[in-house]
N, C-alpha and C positions, 0 to 999 in steps of 0.2 A: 386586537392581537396583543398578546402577553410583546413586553419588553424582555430581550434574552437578558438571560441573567450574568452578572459578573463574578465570576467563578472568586470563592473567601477561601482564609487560608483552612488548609485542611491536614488531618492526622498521617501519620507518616506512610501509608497503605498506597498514599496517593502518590504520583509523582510530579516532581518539579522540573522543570524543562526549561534553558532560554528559550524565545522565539526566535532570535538572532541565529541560534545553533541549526533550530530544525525548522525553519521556514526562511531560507532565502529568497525567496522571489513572492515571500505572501500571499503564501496559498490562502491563510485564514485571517482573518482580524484577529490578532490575542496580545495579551499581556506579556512583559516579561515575566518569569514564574509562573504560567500557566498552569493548574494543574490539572489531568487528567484521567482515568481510569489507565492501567496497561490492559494488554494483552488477556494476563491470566484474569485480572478482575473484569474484564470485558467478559471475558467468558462466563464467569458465575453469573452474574449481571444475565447474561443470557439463560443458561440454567434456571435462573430462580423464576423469569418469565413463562420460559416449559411448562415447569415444575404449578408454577401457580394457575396458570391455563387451564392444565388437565387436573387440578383437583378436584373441580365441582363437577358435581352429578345433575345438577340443574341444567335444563338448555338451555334459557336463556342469560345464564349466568357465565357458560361455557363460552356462548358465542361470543358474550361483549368481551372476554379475556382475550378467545383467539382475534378479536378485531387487534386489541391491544397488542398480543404479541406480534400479531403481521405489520403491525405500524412499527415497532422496535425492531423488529430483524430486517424492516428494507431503510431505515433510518442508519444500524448498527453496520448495512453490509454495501449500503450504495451511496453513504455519506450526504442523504439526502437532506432537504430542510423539513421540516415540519409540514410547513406550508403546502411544499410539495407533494409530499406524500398524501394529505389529505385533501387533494384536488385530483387525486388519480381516479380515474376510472378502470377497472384494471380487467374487463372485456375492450376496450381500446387501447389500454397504454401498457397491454401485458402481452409481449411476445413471445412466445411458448417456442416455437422453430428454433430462434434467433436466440433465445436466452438472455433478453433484453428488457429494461425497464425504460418507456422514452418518458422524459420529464418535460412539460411544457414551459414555455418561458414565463416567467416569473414579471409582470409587469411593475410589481410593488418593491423589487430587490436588483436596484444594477447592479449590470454588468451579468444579471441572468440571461440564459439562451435554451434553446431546445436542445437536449442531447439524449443519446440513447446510452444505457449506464448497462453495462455486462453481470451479470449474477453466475452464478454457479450452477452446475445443474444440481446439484443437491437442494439449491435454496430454493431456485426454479419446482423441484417436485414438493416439495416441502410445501409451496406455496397454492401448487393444486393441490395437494389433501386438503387444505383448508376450504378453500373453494366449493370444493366436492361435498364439503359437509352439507348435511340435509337443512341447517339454518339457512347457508348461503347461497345455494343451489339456483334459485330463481333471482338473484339479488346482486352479482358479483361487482357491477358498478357500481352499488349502492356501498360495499363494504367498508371500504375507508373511510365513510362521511360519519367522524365522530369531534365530537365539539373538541376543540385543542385543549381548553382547559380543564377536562377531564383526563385526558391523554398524559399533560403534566403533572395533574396528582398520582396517576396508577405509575407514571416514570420513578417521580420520589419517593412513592409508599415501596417499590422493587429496591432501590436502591439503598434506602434504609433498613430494609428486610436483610441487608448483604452486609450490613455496617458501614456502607461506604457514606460518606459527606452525601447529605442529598442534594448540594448543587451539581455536584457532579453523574447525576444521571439527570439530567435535564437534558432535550432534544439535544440542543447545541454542542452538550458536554459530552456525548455522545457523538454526533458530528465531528468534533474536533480529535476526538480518538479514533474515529476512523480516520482520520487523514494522517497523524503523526503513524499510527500502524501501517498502514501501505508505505508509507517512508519507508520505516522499518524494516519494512521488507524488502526496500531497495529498488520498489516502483517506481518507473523514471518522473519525474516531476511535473514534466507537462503533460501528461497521465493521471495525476493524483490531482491538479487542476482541474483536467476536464471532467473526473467524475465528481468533484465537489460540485461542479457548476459555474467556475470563473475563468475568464477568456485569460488565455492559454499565451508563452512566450511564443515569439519565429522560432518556428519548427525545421528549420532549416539549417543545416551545419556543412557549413564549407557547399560542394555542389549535391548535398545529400538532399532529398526531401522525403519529408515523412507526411505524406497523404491522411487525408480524415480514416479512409479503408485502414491503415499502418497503424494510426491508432489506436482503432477497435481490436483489430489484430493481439496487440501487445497487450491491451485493456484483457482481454478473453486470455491470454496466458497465464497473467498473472490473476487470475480470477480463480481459473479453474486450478492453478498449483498452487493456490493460496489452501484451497481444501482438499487437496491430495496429498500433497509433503512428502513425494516420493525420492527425493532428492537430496544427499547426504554435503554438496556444496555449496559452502556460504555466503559466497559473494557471485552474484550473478548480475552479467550485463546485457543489457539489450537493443540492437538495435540492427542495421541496415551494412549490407558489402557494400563498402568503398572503390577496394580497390585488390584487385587478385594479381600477382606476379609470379609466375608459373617457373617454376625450374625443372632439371632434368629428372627429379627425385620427390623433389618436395616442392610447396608452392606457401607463399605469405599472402596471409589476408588480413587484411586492415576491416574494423567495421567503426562508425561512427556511432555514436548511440546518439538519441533525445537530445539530451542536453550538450551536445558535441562535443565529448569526448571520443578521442581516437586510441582504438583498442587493435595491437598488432596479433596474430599468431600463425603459427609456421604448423601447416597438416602435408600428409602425403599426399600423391596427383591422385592413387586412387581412391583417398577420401575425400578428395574435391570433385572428385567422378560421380563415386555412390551419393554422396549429397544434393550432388545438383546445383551446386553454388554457383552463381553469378553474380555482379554487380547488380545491387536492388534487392537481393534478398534482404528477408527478415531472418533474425538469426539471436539467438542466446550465447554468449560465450560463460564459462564458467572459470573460478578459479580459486582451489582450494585453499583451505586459510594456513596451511603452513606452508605455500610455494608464495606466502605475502611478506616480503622484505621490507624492514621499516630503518630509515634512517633518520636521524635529527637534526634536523640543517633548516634553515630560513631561505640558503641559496642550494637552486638546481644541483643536487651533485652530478658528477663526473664518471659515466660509470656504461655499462654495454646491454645494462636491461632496458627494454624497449618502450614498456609499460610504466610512466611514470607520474604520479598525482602530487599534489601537495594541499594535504588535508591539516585538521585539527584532532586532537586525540577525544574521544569524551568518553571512553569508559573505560578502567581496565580491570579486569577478571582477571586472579591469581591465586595459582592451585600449588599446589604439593611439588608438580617438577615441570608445568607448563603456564603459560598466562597467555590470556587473549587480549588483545586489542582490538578496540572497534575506533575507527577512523571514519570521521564524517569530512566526505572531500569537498572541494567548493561546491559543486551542483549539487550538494543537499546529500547526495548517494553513503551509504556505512559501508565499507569496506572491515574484514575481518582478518588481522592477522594473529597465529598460533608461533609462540615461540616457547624456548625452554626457559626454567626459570634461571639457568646461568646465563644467558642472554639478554634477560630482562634486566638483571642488575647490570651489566655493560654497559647496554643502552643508553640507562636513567633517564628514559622518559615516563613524564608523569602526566595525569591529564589535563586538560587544553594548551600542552605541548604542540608547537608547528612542527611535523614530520614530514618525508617522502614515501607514499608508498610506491612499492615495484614488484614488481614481477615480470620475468621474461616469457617472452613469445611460446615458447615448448609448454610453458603453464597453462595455457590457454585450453580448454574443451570447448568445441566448438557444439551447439544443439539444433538439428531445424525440427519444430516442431508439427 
């Protein structure tokens, strides 16, 4: 087996990231400075593997490509290891019902274990066209069995093809982009664990518990909203009712999420009615990014909003009459606050400034999915 490679410095396209910033709990082994693909360059990255796939009119030219790109799109979308993915058998390890990939344990990588990893159903259909091709047709456990070192020159010849550095589309460098992207996204942490393949923090927060079932659960939400984007707020939390305190009008719900955080908000009795809400649900709460109050204090402030974090600043966007902040709080999570730009020179916060973020309970959108 190839040794993973140690990612060198690379042209400005790429980004630099602490590990201290966006991996608290060690999701991944990395460097400080780590650099990575984003998002958008993930994307072409993806593209230019389509793109390259379906060029040839050859079949067996076509086939080896589509072997290739189905090895990069369950690498790219299930944060898999190499290893992994070229041990699958994917008439046993492909759940089509379920929408699941189950990965066997890894005897050569501790701290690997068996887990079922949730896909999309786009990727899921995606994944039987291929399938369905008349190369693979009689073959589909056979598909994935391609020499590894093959696999990492067609990675760097794509990734070169994009201009990007070619250590960074190497398996791993790719692996580690999926995990800082579900961050991103706000994926709770012991979540973006379990689908890398490393044993997971206590799941437990105060007398909450969050079951193997609660994981897949949240695992499958953020899977399927990850390629639907139907949703116009920013900061979304996820996790389990606490605790409900019913008044004559209205009633408060607290929910813990993953990483135990306590999230308050105040709905009607007859929307705690039509919902269905009780203690043990699963549940999204949402909260838009200019109902996000940021203060600049080291100590607690003093104040009647319910909802209170104390994060670190790490980006801030700044426009014409508004500026965003993104607040990464202690459990790893970005929070999004929208303020004006008269505001923002008040404030003078700058970034990796210690802030509070808040927002009160009436903020809160609650979602069951």
């Amino acid at each position: 087996m190839d040794a993973p490679e140690r990612p060198k410095s690379s042209g400005p396209r790429s980004e630099a990231i602490s590990s201290k910033l966006l991996n608290p709990s060690r999701i991944y082994a990395v460097q400080d400075e780590t650099r990575f693909l984003d998002p958008t360059q993930l994307a072409k990255l993806e593209q230019a593997f389509r793109s390259w796939s379906d060029i040839s009119t050859l079949p067996h030219i076509r086939s080896s490509r589509k072997r290739i790109l189905l090895i990069f799109l369950l690498i790219r979308y299930t944060g898999a290891r190499l290893n992994e993915v070229l041990t699958l058998d994917l008439e046993k390890h492909l759940d089509v019902e379920k929408r699941v990939i189950r990965y066997d344990k890894l005897k050569s990588i501790k701290g690997s274990h068996q887990r079922e990893v949730q896909i999309s159903s786009n990727l899921m259909a995606e994944i039987q066209d291929i399938l369905n091709e008349q190369a693979f047709l009689k073959q589909a456990g056979e598909v994935l069995k391609v020499d590894m070192g093959h696999v990492r020159r067609k990675f760097y010849e794509r990734c070169l093809a994009c201009g990007f550095p070619q250590n960074l589309g190497s398996p791993n460098a790719i692996r580690r982009a999926r995990a800082v992207e579900l961050m991103r996204d706000n994926v709770p942490l012991p979540v973006v664990q379990y689908i890398l393949g490393h044993s997971t923090p206590n799941l437990t927060a105060s007398f909450v518990t969050f079951s193997d079932e609660d994981i897949h659960q949240v695992e499958r939400h953020f899977i399927e909203r990850e390629s639907q984007r139907k949703t116009s707020a920013r900061n979304r939390f996820f996790g389990k009712v606490a605790d409900i305190k019913k008044g004559d009008i209205q009633s408060q719900v607290e929910l813990v999420t993953l990483s135990g955080a306590s999230i308050t908000t105040v709905i009607t009795n007859n929307s705690l009615k039509r919902m269905g809400l009780k203690r043990g649900s699963l549940i999204t709460a949402e909260v838009k990014a200019p109902w996000v109050m940021l203060q600049k204090n080291h100590i607690r402030p003093l104040c009647t909003t319910e909802n209170m974090f104390s994060g670190t600043v790490a980006q801030i966007i700044r426009g014409k009459l508004t500026t965003e902040f993104i607040i990464r709080i202690q459990d790893g999570t970005e929070v999004c606050s929208l303020v004006t730009e008269e505001s923002r020179r008040k404030l003078e916060i700058d970034e990796k400034d210690v802030v509070w973020v808040m927002f009160n309970s009436f903020a809160v959108i609650l979602h069951v999915d």
